[in-house]
C-alpha positions in Angstrom: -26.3 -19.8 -10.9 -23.1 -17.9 -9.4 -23.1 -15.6 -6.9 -23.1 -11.9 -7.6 -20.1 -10.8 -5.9 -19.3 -6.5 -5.6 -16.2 -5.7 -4.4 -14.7 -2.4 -4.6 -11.4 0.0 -3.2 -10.9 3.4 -2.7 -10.3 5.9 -5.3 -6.7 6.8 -5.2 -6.1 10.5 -4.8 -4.3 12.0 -7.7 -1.5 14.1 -6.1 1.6 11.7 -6.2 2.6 8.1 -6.8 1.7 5.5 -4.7 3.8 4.1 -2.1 3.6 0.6 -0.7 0.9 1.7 2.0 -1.2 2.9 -0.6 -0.6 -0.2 -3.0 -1.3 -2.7 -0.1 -5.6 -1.7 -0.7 -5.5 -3.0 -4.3 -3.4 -6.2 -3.7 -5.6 -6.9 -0.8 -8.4 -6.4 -2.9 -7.1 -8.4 -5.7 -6.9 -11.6 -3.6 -10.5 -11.1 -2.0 -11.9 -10.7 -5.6 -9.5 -13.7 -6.4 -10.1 -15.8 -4.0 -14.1 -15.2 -4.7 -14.0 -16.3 -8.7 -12.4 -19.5 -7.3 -15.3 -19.9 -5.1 -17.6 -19.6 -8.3 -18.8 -16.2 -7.8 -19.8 -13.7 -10.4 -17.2 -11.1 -9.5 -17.1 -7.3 -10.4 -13.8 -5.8 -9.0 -13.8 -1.9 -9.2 -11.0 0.8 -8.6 -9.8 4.1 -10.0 -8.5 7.7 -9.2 -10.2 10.8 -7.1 -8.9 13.6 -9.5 -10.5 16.7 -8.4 -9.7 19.0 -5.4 -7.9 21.8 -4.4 -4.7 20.2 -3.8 -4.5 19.3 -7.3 -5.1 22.4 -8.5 -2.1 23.7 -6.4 0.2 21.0 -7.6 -0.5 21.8 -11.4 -0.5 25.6 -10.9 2.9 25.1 -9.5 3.8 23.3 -12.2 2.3 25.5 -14.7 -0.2 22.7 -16.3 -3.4 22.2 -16.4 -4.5 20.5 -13.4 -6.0 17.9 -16.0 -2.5 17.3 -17.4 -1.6 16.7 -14.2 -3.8 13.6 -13.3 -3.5 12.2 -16.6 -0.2 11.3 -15.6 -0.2 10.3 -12.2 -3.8 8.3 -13.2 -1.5 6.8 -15.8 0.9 5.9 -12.8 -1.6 4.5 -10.6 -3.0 2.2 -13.0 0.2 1.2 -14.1 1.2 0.3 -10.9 -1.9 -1.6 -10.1 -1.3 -3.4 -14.1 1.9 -4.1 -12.4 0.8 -5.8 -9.4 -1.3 -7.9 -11.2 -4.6 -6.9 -9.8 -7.7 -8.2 -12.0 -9.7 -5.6 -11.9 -12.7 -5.0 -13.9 -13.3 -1.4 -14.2 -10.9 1.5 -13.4 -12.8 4.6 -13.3 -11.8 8.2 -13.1 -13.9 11.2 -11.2 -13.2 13.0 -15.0 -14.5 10.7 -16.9 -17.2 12.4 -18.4 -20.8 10.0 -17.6 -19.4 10.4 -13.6 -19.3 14.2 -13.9 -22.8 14.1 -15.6 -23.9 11.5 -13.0 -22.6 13.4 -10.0 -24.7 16.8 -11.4 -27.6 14.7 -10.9 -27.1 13.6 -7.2 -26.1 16.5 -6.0 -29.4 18.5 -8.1 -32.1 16.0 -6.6 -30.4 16.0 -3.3 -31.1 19.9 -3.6 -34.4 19.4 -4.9 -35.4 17.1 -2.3 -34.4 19.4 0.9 -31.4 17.4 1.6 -28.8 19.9 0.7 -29.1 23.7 1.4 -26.8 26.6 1.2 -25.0 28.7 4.1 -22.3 30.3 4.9 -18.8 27.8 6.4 -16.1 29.8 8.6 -13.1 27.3 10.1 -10.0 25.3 9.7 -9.5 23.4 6.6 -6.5 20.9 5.9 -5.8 21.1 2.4 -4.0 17.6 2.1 -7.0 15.9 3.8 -9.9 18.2 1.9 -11.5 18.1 5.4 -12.9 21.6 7.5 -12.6 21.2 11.0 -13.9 23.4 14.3 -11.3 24.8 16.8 -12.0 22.5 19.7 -11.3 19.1 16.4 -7.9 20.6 16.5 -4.7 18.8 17.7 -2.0 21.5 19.4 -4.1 23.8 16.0 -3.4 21.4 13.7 -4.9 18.7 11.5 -6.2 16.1 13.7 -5.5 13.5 10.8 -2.9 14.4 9.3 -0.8 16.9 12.0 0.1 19.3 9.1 -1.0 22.9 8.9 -5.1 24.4 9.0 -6.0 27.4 7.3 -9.0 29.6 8.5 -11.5 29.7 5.7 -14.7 31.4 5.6 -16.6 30.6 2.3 -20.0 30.1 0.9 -20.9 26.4 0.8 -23.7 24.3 0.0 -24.2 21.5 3.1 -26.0 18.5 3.3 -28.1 17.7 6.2 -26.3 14.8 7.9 -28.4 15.0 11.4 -31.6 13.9 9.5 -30.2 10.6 8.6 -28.4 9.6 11.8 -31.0 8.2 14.0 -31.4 5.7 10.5 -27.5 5.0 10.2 -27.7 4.0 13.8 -30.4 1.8 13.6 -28.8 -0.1 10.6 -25.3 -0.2 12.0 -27.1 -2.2 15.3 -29.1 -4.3 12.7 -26.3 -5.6 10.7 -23.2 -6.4 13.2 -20.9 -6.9 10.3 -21.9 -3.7 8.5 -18.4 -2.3 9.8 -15.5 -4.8 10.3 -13.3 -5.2 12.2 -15.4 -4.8 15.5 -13.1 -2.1 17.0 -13.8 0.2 13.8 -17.3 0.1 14.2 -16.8 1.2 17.9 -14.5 3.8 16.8 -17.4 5.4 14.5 -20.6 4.7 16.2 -19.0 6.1 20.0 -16.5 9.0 18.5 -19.1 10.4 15.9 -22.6 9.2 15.1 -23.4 9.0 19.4 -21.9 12.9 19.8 -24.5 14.0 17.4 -23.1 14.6 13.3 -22.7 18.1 12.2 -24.3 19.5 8.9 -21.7 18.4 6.0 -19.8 21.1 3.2 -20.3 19.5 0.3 -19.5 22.6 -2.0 -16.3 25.1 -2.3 -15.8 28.2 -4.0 -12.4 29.2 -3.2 -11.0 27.0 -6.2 -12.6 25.7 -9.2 -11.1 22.4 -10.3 -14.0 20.2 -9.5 -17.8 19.6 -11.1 -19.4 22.5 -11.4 -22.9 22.4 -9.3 -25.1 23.0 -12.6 -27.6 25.4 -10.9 -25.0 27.6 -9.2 -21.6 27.5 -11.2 -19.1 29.4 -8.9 -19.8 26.2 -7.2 -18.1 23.1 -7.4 -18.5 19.6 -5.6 -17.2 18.7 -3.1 -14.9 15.8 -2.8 -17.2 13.7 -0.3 -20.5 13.8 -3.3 -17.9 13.4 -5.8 -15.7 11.2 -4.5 -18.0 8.6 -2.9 -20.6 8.3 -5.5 -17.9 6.2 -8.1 -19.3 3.4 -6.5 -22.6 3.4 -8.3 -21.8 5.8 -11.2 -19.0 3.4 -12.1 -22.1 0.5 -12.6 -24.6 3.1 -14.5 -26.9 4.3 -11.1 -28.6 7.5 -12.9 -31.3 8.9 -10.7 -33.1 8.8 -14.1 -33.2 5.6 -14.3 -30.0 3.1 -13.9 -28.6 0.4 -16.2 -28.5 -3.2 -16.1 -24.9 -3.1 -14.2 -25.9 -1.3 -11.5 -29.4 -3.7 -11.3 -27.0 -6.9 -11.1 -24.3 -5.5 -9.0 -25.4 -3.1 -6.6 -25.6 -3.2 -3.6 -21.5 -4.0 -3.1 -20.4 -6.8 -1.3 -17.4 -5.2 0.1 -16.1 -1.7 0.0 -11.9 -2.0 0.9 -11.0 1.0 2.7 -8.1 2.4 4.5 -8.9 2.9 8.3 -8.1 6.9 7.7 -11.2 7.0 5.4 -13.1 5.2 7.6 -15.6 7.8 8.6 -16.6 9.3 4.9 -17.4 5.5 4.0 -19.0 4.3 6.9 -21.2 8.0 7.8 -21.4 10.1 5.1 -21.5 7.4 1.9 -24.6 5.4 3.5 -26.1 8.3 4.6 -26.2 10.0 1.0 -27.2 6.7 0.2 -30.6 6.8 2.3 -31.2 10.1 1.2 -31.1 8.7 -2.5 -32.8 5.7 -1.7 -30.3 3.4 -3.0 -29.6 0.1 -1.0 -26.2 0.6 1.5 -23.3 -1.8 0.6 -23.3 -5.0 2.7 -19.9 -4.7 4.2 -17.3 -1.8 5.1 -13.6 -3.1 5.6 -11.6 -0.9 7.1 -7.9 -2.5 6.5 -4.9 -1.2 8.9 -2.2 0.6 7.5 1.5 -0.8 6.7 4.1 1.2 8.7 8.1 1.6 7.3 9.4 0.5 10.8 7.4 1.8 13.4 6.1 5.2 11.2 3.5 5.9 9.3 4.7 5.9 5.2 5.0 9.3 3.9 6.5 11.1 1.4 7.1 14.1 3.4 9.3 12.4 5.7 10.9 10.5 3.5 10.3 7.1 4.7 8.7 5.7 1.4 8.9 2.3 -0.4 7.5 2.3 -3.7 5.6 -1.6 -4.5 7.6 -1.0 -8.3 10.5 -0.8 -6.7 10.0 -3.7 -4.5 8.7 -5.4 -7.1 12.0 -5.1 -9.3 13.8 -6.1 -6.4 11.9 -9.2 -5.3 9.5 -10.1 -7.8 5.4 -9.1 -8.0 4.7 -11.8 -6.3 7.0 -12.0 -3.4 5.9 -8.2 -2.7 2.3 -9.6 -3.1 3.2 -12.0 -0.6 5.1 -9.9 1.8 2.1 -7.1 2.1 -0.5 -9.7 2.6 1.2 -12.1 5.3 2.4 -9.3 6.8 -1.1 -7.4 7.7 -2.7 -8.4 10.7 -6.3 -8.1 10.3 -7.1 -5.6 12.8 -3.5 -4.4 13.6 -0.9 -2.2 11.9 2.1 -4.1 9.6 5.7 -3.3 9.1 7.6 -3.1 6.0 11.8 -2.8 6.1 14.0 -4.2 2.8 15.4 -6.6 5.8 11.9 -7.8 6.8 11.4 -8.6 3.2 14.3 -10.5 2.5 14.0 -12.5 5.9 10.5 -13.5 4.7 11.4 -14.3 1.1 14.3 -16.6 2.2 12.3 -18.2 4.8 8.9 -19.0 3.6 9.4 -18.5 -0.2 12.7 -20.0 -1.6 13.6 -22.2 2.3 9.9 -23.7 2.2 7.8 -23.6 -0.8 10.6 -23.6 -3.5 12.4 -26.0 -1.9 9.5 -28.2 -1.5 8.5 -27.9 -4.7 11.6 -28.1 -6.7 12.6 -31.3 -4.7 9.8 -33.3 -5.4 9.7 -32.4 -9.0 13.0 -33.2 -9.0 12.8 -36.8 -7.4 9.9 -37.8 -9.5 12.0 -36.7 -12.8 14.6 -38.7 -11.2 13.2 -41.7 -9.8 10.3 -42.3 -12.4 10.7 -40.3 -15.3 8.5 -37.7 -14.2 5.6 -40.9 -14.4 2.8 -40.4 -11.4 1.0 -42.9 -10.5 -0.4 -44.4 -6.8 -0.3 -48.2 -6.1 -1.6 -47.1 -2.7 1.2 -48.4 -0.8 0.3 -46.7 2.6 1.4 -45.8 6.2 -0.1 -44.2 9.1 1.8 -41.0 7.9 0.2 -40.7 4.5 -3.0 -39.7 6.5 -1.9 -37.4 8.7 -0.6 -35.4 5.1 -4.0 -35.9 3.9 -6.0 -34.8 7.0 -3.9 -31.7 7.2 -4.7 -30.9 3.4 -7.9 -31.5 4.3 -7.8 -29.5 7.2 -5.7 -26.3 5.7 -8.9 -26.5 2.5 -11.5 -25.7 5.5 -9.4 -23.3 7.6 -8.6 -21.0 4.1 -12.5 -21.0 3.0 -13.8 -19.9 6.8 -10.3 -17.8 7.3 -11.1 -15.9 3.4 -14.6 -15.1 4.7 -13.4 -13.8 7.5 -11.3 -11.6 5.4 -8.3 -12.9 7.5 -5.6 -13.0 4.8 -2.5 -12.8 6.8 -3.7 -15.8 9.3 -4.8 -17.8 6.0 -1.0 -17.5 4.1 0.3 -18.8 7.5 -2.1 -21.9 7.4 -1.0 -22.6 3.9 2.4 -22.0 4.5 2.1 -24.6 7.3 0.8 -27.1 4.7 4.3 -26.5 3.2 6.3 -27.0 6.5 4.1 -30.5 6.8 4.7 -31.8 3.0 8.4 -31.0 3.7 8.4 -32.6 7.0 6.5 -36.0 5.0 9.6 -35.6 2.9 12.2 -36.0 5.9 9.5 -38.9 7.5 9.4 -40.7 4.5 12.8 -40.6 3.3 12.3 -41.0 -0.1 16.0 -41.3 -1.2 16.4 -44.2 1.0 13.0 -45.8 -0.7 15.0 -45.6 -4.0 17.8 -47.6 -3.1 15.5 -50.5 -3.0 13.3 -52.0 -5.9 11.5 -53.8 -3.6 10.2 -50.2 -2.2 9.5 -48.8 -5.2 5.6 -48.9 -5.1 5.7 -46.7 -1.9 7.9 -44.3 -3.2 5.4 -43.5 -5.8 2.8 -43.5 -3.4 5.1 -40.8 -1.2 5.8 -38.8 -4.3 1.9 -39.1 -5.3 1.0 -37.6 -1.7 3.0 -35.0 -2.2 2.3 -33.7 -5.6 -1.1 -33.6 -4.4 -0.3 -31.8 -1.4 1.7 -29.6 -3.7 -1.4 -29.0 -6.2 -3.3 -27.8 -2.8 -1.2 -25.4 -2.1 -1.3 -23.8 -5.2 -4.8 -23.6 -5.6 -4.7 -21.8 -2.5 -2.4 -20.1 -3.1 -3.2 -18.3 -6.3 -5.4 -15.8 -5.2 -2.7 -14.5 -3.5 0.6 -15.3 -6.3 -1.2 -15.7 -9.7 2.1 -16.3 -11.3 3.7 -18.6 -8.9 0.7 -20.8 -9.1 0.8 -20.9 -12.4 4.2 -22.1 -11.8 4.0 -24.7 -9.4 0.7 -26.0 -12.0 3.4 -26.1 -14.6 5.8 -27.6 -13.4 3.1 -30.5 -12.2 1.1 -30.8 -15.4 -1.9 -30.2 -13.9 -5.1 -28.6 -14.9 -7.5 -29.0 -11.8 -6.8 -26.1 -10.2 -10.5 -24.8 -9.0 -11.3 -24.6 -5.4 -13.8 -27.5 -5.6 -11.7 -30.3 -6.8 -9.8 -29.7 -3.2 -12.7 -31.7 -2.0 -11.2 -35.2 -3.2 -7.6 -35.4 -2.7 -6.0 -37.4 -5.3 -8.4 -36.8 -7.9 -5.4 -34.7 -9.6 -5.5 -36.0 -13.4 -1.3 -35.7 -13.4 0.4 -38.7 -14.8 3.6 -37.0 -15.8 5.8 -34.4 -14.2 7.3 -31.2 -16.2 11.0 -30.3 -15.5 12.3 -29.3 -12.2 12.8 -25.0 -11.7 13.1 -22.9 -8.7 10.5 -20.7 -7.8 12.6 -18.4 -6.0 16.1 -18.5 -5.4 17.6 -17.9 -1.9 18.7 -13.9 -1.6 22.1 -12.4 0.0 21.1 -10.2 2.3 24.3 -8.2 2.2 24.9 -8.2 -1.8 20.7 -7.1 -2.0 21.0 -4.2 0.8 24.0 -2.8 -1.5 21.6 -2.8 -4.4 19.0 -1.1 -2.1 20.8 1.3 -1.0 22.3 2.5 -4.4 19.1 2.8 -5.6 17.8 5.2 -2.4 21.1 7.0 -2.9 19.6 7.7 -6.5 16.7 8.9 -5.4 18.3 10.9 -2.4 20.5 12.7 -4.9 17.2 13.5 -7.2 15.0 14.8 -4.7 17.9 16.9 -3.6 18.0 18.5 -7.2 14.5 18.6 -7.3 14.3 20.8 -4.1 17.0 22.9 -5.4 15.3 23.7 -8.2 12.2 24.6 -6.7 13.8 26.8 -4.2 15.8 28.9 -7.0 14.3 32.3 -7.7 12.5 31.9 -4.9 12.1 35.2 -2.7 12.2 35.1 1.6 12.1 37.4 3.8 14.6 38.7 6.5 12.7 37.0 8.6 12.9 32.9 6.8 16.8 33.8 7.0 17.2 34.2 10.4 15.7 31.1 11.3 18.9 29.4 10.0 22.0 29.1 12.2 24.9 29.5 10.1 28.0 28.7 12.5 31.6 28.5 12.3 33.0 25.2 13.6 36.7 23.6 13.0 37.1 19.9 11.8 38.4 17.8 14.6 38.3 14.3 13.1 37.3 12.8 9.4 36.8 9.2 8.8 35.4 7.4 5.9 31.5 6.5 7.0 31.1 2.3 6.4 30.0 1.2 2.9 30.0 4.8 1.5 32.6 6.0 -1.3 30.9 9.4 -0.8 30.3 10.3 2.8 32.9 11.6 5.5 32.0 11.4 9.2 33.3 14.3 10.6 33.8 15.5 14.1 33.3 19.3 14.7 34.1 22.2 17.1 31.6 24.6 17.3 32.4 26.6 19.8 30.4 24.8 22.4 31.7 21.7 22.3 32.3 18.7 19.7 29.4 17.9 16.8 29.0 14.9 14.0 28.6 15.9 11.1 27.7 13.2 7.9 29.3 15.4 4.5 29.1 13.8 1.1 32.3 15.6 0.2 34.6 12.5 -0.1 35.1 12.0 -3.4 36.7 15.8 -3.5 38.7 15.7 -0.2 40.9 13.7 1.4 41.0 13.9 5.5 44.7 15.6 5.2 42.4 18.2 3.2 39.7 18.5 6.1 41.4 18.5 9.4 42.1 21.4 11.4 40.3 23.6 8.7 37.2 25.8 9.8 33.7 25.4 7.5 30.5 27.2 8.2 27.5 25.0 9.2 23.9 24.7 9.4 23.8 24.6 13.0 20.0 24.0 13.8 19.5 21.4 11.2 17.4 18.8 12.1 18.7 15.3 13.0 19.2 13.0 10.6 20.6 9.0 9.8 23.0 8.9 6.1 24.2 5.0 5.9 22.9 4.5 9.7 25.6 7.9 11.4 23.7 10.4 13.1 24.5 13.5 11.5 23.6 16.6 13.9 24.1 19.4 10.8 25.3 20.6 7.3 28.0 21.9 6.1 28.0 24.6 3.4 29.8 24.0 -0.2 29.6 25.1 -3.6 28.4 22.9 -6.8 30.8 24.0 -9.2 31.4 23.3 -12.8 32.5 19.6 -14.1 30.8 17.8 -11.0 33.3 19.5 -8.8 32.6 20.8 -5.2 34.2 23.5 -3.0 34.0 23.5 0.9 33.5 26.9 2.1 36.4 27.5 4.1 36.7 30.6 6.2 39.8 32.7 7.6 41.1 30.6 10.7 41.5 33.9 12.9 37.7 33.8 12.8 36.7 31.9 16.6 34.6 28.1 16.2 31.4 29.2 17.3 31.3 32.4 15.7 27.8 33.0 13.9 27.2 34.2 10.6 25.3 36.7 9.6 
């Protein structure tokens, strides 16, 4: 009988698209749950959306929808990008669906009824974009200390649950399973900077917005995000306190909740605590993955820095972003995503070492032998060093897969590669050829390395579903489960399909000109985006004078690299010289520019257009026929002169 195997991500919160960071949790998930139905196991793979909260609500009331309207689309985005990504889950459940409102009513009512939740009074700091209340001594310089963005002071009546009761419990369990929290530095992170200071008393109602379950017994209540939010996990498998279903009897407890290492401390404190106070058995195993970084930042779409997995996806192929995201993830470290990173890794270990591997022994066995495989068992001491690493590389990816270690196993199989190609240059099969006489061992070579082939993409098809698929096509083969990797040779393939690359090499230069087009897209619709927000907006005198508008005169005016648009421009503004990046180009020649005097955005911060600093903005009109007009002003009037 299989294994029962639970595995589960976060809900995705419903305010915007995912980026890459966010799309990491369900690819990583996808090849646990993958790697696990290979195994055998009886696998239930669960994700969805969080759709209530108060950050919704202001998003749709800006946009003058219902805040339902509103996470019907992005839902429709999330799951589209996960559909996307290929990620074989088995349930996608959303906080509206209507049996996890009705199930969530019930919780929070015996949780009530029980003593376990009470009503008060909450005054502090609450960060809307986190949905989290924090005291004055948890802030950062007064800010968030998760998020660094702005706290309001809110004094409310709430309903809170009695967290205190539970911790000497949580404790107890956390020191009685070791690898209840993974990786070991998390668990230290929770147990010394939260459950040892002593856990406050938890808001787990609001009543300063109303998009959210209503609490049945007290309706200008709704739930909080943490009851809400957590409890997906069991509603999703039919856990009533009335009595659950057959689902949640088979599946529950989970084998694995995936979480992002922000979210640690709601799924590794407050979810197993509600859990006790329900009596419902905690999940065996919290993973809290790091986060992937664009450079050295963390990925957000307030600053900008953003890569979206469609996108990358479009550019490189599902599976090469699949592939890039998980070898790139250290398990207990921070990654890095750039478009140049990607591209180094694509051409190296995707089209210089697996494709090429593949699509030159496919080719040599179509060329040789007709495609025929066969193995007179004409061996040399090298054939078992292949075979012993194959070997090898099967028991390192099952311990490395239970580890949750993805990154270190797509190295070890990747090293597979680098040995089957090295066999290739030992054996010299094109020399073999020459001679009849050799012919025996050359289909032994070309045996060992269609076999060595096969092993990789078994393993590898947790992680690149298609590309497996590929490589099994391209060999004939249909033994492609985990156990046949027990007996190498044991393949069934006696003829070869037709030679085709997996991935074709990239150039770097022509792909970074389609990148960047594509950001200069976006750039240009965010820009129309913002200034469409901002008109008919009403400021005060006082939002005005926080702008520096300045008179400066243009120096110098050069074409910036690789941009038809943008002028580099070198100003005098009264206090010395300033570069200035303009998109004004396509209107203006330099003739046109130099010597004239502009007004500028003088306090602007810093930014990089096409890799020039630009320290500023200069002022222009959009005029009608996509035509633009620098504001130039009266050259009596002094560089440095402010205006006001």
């Amino acid at each position: 009988m299989a294994n029962k195997f639970y595995i589960t991500t976060a809900i995705a919160y419903t305010s915007r698209k995912p980026h890459v960071g966010n799309t990491y949790e369900i690819v990583l998930t996808d090849a646990i749950a993958r790697y696990r139905r290979l195994k055998g196991d009886d696998v239930y793979f669960l994700t969805g959306t969080d759709e209530h909260g108060q950050k919704i609500e202001d998003i749709a009331k800006e946009q003058g929808i219902h805040p339902k309207e509103y996470v019907d689309k992005i839902a429709g985005e999330i799951r589209g990008i996960w559909d996307l990504m290929n990620s074989s889950y088995d349930q996608f459940i959303r906080t509206t669906d209507e049996q996890h409102e009705k199930v969530v009513k019930k919780i929070f009512k015996k949780l009530y009824d029980q003593g376990d939740i009470y009503k008060g009074e909450y005054e502090g700091w609450y960060c809307v974009p986190c949905e989290s209340f924090f005291t004055e001594t948890q802030l950062v310089d007064g800010k968030c200390p998760d998020c660094g963005r702005e706290v309001k002071k809110t004094t409310e009546e709430a309903y809170f649950f009695k967290m205190s009761k539970y911790q000497d419990r949580l404790m107890k369990h956390i020191e009685d399973h070791p690898d209840f929290i993974v990786p070991e530095s998390r668990k230290k992170e929770m147990v010394n900077n939260f459950l040892k200071p002593g856990l406050q008393d938890l808001c787990v109602s609001r009543t300063s917005f109303t998009w959210g379950i209503p609490v049945d017994f007290d309706p200008k209540h709704v739930v909080y995000v943490w009851i809400d939010a957590l409890s997906n996990y069991i509603t999703a498998l039919g856990y009533d306190p009335d009595g659950s279903s057959e689902l949640f009897k088979k599946y529950w407890p989970a084998d694995i909740h995936v979480i992002g290492k922000d979210i640690l401390r709601f799924h590794t404190i407050y979810w197993p605590i509600m859990l006790m106070a329900l009596d419902v058995e905690l999940p065996k195993q919290i993973f809290g993955h790091p986060w992937m970084l664009f450079g050295k930042d963390k990925m957000s779409k307030s600053t900008g820095n953003v890569i979206y997995a469609d996108d990358l996806a479009n550019l490189f192929s599902v599976d090469a972003t699949r592939y890039y995201m998980l070898s790139e993830m250290p398990y207990g470290q921070d990654g890095a995503i750039t478009y140049e990173t990607v591209i180094a890794r694509f051409n190296s270990d995707l089209a210089n070492t697996l494709g090429n591997l593949v699509n030159r022994t496919i080719a040599m066995s179509n060329k040789y032998f007709e495609g025929e495989v066969s193995n007179p068992n004409v061996t040399e001491p090298v054939d078992s060093e292949l075979i012993e690493c194959c070997r090898e590389t099967v028991a390192s990816f099952i311990k490395q897969m239970d580890d949750l270690r993805l990154a270190d196993t797509l190295d070890t199989i990747m090293d597979l590669a680098r040995r089957s190609n090295k066999y290739i240059d030992e054996t010299a099969p094109w020399t073999l050829a020459k001679d009849e006489a050799n012919h025996d061992r050359l289909r032994t070579v070309l045996f060992h390395l269609i076999e060595s082939i096969r092993y990789i993409g078994v393993m590898l098809s947790p992680f690149m579903p298609e590309t497996a698929e590929k490589i099994f096509a391209q060999l004939n083969c249909n033994v492609i489960t985990l156990e046949s990797l027990s007996d190498f040779g044991n393949n069934g393939i006696t003829k070869v399909g037709e030679a085709a690359p997996l991935f074709n090499r990239i150039d770097e230069a022509k792909k970074m000109e389609e990148i960047n087009a594509m950001n200069e897209k976006y750039k240009q619709a965010a820009a129309v985006k913002a200034e469409e927000k901002v008109e008919g907006v009403q400021i005060g005198i006082e939002d005005f004078q926080k702008v520096s508008l300045t008179v400066a005169q243009i120096l110098e005016c050069a074409k910036v690299p690789k941009s038809d648009k943008l002028y580099q421009l070198i100003l005098d503004d009264g206090n010395g010289k300033r570069q200035v990046v303009s998109g004004i180009a396509k209107w203006y020649s330099d003739s046109d520019l130099i010597g004239k005097k502009v007004i500028i955005v003088a306090n602007l911060k810093p930014v990089k257009l096409r890799g020039v600093e630009s320290n500023g903005m200069i002022l222009a009109a959009d005029c009608p026929n996509d035509d633009v007009k620098v504001i130039f002003v009266d050259d009596t009037i002094p560089a440095g002169s402010k205006i006001r």
